[in-house]
C-alpha positions in Angstrom: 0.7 29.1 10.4 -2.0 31.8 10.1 -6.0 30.7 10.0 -6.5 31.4 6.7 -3.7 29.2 5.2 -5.0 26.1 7.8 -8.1 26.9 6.2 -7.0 26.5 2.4 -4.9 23.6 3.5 -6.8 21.4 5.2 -9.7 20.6 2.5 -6.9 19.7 0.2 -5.5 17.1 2.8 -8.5 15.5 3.4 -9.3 15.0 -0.5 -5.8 13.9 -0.8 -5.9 11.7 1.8 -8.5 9.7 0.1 -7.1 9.0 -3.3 -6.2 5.5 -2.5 -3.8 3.1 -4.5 -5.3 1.1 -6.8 -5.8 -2.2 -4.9 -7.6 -5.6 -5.3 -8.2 -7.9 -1.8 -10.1 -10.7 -1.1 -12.3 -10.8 2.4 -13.3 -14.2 2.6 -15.8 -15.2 -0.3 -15.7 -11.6 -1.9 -12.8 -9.8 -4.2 -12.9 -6.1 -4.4 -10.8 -3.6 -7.0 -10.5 0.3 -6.8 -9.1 1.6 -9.6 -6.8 5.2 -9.6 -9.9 6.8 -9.7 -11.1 5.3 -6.8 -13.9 3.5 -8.7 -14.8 -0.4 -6.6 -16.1 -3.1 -7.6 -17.1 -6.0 -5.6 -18.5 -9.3 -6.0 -18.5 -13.0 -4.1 -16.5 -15.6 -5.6 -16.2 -18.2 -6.2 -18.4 -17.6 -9.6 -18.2 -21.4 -10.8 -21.0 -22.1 -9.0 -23.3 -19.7 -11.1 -24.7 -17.7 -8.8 -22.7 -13.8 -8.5 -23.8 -10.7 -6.9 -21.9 -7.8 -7.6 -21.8 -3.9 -6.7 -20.1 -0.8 -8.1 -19.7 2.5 -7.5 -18.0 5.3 -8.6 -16.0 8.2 -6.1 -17.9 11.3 -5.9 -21.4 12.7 -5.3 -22.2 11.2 -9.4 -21.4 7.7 -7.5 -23.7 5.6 -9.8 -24.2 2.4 -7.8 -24.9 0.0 -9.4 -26.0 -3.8 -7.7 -26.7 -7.0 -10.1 -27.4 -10.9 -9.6 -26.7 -13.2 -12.4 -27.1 -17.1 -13.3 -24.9 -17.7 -15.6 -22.4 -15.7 -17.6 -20.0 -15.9 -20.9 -18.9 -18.7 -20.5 -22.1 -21.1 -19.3 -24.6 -19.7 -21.6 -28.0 -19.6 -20.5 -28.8 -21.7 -17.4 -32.0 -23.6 -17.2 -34.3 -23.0 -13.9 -37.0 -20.8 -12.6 -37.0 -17.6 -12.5 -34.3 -15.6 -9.3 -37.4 -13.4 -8.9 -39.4 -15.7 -7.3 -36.8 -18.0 -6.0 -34.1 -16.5 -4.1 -33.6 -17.8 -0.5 -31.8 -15.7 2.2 -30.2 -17.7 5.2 -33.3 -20.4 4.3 -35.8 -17.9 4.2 -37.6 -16.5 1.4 -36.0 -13.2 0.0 -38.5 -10.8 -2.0 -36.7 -7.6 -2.3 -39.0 -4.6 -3.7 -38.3 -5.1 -7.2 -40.0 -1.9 -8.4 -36.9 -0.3 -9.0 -35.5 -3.5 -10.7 -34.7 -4.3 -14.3 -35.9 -8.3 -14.1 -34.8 -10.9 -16.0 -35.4 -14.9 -15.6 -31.9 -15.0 -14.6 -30.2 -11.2 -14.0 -31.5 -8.9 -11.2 -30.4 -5.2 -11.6 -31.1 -1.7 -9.8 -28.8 1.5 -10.3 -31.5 3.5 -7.6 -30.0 4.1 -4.5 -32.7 3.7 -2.2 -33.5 0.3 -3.2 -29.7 -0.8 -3.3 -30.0 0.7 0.5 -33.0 -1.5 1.6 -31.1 -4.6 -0.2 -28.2 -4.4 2.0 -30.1 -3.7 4.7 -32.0 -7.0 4.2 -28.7 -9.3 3.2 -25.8 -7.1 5.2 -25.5 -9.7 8.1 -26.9 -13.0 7.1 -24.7 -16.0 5.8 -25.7 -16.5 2.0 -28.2 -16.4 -0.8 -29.2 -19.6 -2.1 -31.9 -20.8 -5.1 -34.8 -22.4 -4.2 -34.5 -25.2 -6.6 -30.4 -25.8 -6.6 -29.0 -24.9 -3.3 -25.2 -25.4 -4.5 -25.2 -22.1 -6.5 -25.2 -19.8 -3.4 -24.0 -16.2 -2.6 -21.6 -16.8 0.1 -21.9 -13.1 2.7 -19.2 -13.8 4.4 -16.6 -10.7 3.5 -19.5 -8.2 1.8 -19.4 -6.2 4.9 -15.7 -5.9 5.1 -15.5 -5.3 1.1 -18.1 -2.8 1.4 -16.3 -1.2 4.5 -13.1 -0.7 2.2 -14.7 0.6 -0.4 -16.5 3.7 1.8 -13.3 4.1 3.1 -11.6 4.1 -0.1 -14.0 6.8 -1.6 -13.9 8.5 1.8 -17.6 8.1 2.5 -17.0 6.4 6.3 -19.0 8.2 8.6 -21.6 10.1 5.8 -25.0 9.6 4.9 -23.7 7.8 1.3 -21.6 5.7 3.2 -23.1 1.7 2.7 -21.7 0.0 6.2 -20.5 2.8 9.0 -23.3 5.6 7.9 -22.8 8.4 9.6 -24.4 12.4 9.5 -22.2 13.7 7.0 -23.9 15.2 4.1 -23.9 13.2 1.3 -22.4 15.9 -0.8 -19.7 15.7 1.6 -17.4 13.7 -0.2 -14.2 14.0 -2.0 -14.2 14.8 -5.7 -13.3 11.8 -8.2 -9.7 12.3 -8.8 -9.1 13.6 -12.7 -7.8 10.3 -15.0 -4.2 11.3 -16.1 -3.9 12.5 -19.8 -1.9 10.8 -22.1 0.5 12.3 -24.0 0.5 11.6 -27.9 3.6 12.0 -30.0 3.4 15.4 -32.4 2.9 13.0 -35.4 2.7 9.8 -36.6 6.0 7.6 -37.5 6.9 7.4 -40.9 6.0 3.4 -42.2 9.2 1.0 -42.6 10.2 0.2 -46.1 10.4 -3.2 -47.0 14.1 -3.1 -46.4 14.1 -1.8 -42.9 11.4 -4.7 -42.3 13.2 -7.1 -43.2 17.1 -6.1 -42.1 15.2 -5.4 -38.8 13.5 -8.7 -38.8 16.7 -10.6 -39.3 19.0 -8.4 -36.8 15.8 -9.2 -34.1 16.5 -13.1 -35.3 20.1 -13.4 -34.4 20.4 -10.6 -32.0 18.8 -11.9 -28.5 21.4 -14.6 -27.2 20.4 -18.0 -26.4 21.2 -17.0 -22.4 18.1 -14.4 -23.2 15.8 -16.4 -24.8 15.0 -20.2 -24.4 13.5 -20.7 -27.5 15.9 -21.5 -30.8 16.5 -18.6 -32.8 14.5 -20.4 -35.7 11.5 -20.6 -33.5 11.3 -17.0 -32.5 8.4 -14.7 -33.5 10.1 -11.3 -34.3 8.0 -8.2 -35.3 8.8 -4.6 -36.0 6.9 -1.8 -36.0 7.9 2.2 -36.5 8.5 4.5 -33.0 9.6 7.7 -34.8 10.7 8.5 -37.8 14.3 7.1 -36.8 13.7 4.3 -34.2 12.0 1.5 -34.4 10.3 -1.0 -31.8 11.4 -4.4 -32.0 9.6 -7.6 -30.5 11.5 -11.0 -29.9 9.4 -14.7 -28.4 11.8 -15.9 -26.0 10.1 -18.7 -23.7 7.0 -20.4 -24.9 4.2 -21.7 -22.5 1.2 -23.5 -22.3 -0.8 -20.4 -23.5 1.8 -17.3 -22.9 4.7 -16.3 -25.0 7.0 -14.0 -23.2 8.5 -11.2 -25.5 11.2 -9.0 -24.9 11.3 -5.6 -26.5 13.7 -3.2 -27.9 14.1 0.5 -29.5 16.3 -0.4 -32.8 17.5 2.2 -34.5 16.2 2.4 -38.6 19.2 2.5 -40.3 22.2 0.4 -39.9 24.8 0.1 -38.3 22.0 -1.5 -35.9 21.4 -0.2 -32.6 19.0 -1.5 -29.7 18.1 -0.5 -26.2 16.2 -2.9 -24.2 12.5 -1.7 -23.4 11.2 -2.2 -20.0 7.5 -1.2 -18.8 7.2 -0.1 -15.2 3.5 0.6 -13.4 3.1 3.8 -11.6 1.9 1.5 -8.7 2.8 -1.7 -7.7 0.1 -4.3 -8.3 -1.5 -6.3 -5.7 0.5 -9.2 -3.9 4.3 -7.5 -5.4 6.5 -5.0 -4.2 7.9 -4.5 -7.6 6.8 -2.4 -10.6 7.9 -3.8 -13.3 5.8 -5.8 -15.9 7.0 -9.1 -17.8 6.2 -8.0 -21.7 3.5 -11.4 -22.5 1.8 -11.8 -25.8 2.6 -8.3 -27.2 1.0 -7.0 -29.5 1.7 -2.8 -31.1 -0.5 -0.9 -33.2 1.5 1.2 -35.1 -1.6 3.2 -36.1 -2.6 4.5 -32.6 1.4 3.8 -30.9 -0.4 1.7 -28.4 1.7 -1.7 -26.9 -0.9 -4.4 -25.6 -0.4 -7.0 -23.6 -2.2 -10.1 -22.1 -1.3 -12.6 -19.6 -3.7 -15.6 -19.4 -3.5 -16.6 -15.7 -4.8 -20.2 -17.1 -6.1 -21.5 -20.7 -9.6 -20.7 -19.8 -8.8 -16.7 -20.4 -11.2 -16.3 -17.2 -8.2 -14.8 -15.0 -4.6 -12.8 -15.7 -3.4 -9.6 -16.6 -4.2 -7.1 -19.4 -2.1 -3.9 -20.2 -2.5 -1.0 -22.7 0.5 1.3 -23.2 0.7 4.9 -25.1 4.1 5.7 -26.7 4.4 9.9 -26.6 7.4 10.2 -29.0 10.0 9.2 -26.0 8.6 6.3 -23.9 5.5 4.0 -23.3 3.2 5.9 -20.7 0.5 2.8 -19.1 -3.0 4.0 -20.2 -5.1 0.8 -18.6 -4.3 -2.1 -16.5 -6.8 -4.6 -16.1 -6.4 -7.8 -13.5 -8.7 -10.4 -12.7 -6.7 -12.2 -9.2 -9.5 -15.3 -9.1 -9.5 -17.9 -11.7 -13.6 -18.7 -11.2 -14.9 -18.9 -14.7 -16.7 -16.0 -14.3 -15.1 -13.0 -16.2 -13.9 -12.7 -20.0 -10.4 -10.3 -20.2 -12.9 -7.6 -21.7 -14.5 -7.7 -18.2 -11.9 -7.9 -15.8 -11.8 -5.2 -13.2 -9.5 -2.6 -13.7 -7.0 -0.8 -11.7 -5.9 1.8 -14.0 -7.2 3.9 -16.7 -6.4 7.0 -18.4 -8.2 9.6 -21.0 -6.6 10.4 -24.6 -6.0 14.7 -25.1 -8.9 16.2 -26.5 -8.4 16.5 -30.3 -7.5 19.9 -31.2 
């Protein structure tokens, strides 16, 4: 191969070489995500104690670190106790950071400036946990930051430069790969035509009595069945089949608008697989479709709480439901709403013309 083609080739392999999967792992007391564009996030668990620390970045030389402590979140409302300013302990020792570039709270510590999220984890990088002063059970477990912290250089291909937070290296810091672009989703040309009253409801009673009782466990008098305009000849149809404590799985199909009725069973499959399954393919729970933006939502509650599960947004283009964000929270801690669970996927809509 001649020089010049090694030399057009090999910058491309390295940045490709770092566009990660999306993932989400657990290294002892800390979880960390990466999204498709190689944005982390990391932060101990388990957050039912109170007490979370947690650090993002973004891929790229714009990384925008950002490193917060909190006492309390969503769903304890404000804790009572002194202030973490003054009473933070580090491995039994007093911890007094250089707050200067801190926005301080009572009870939530944040800094977006680099230098001082450096000298931080300088300070905390190898000790065992952070504890308050006046309740030592709420405590920052350490073990697993470095190793979370490791992956995520690695996963933003910052190992072995001077951005990188564990194996720093001499490496520029602008010598990084790029953020990879967020795929585009694809709209349909125009919006679906609304169903008359008599689709609705010849739709609503085909969805009824169409899905045998070896598809569904729940009686066909029981069943929640919606429908909602695709295109201007097809509609989408959703069906409850099996009823749980706080899910309702759905099955989906693409009926046609006019009768005789015809349906196609709808299936959504990831671009990746998520983390701890070899398969692609996502079970349809708690659907719901806005017709006015062709967007398919779903939500699975990993326990009544609402603190952990699964939350998907889909983009039909005219032909076929595209994922546009895919959000997972793996640990069921009582720490994070759906609105903030990390996410693995995200997309960007076309610029209007």
């Amino acid at each position: 191969m001649p020089y010049w083609m090694k030399s057009l080739l090999l910058p491309f392999l390295f940045i490709a070489s770092v566009q990660a999967a999306p993932l989400q792992k657990i290294f002892t007391d800390w979880q960390i995500t990466c999204n498709n564009l190689n944005y982390c996030v990391a932060r101990n668990i388990t957050g039912e104690n109170g007490l979370v620390m947690t650090l993002s970045r973004y891929a790229g030389v714009n990384d925008r670190p950002i490193l917060r402590i909190d006492y309390g979140n969503r769903y304890t409302g404000d804790l009572k106790g002194a202030a973490l300013q003054d009473n933070l302990l580090l491995d039994q020792k007093r911890l007094r950071p250089d707050f200067k570039h801190w926005t301080v709270e009572p009870h939530h510590l944040v800094t977006s400036h680099p230098i001082a999220i450096d000298e931080f984890l300088t300070q905390i990088m190898d000790a065992d946990n952070i504890q308050l002063t006046w309740r030592p059970q709420s405590a920052i477990s350490l073990h697993g930051l470095k190793a979370a912290l490791l992956l995520m250089d690695d996963v933003q291909g910052r190992v072995g430069s001077l951005s990188a937070w564990v194996k720093r290296g001499s490496r520029s810091v602008w010598d990084v790969p790029p953020e990879p672009a967020a795929p585009v989703m694809r709209l349909s040309e125009r919006p679906a035509t609304p169903l008359t009253r008599e689709e609705t409801t010849g739709l609503i009673d085909y969805g009824t009595w169409r899905v045998s009782a070896d598809e569904c466990s729940l009686d066909p008098m029981r069943r929640e069945v919606s429908v909602a305009p695709l295109t201007d000849s097809k509609a989408l149809l959703l069906v409850s089949c099996e009823m749980g404590a706080y899910n309702m799985i759905d099955l989906a199909f693409e009926v046609t608008r006019t009768q005789p009725w015809l349906s196609r069973r709808l299936t959504l499959s990831l671009p990746f697989a998520p983390p701890g399954r070899n398969d692609r393919l996502l079970e349809i729970i708690n659907a719901e479709y806005d017709a006015a933006n062709a967007q398919l939502f779903t939500y699975a509650k990993g326990r009544g709480l609402g603190d952990c599960g699964i939350a998907t947004r889909w983009q039909f283009n005219g032909q076929e439901f595209a994922l546009a964000e895919y959000a997972e929270e793996g640990t069921c801690d009582a720490w994070h709403g759906s609105d903030e669970w990390p996410t693995l996927w995200v997309s960007q809509r076309p610029s209007p013309p």
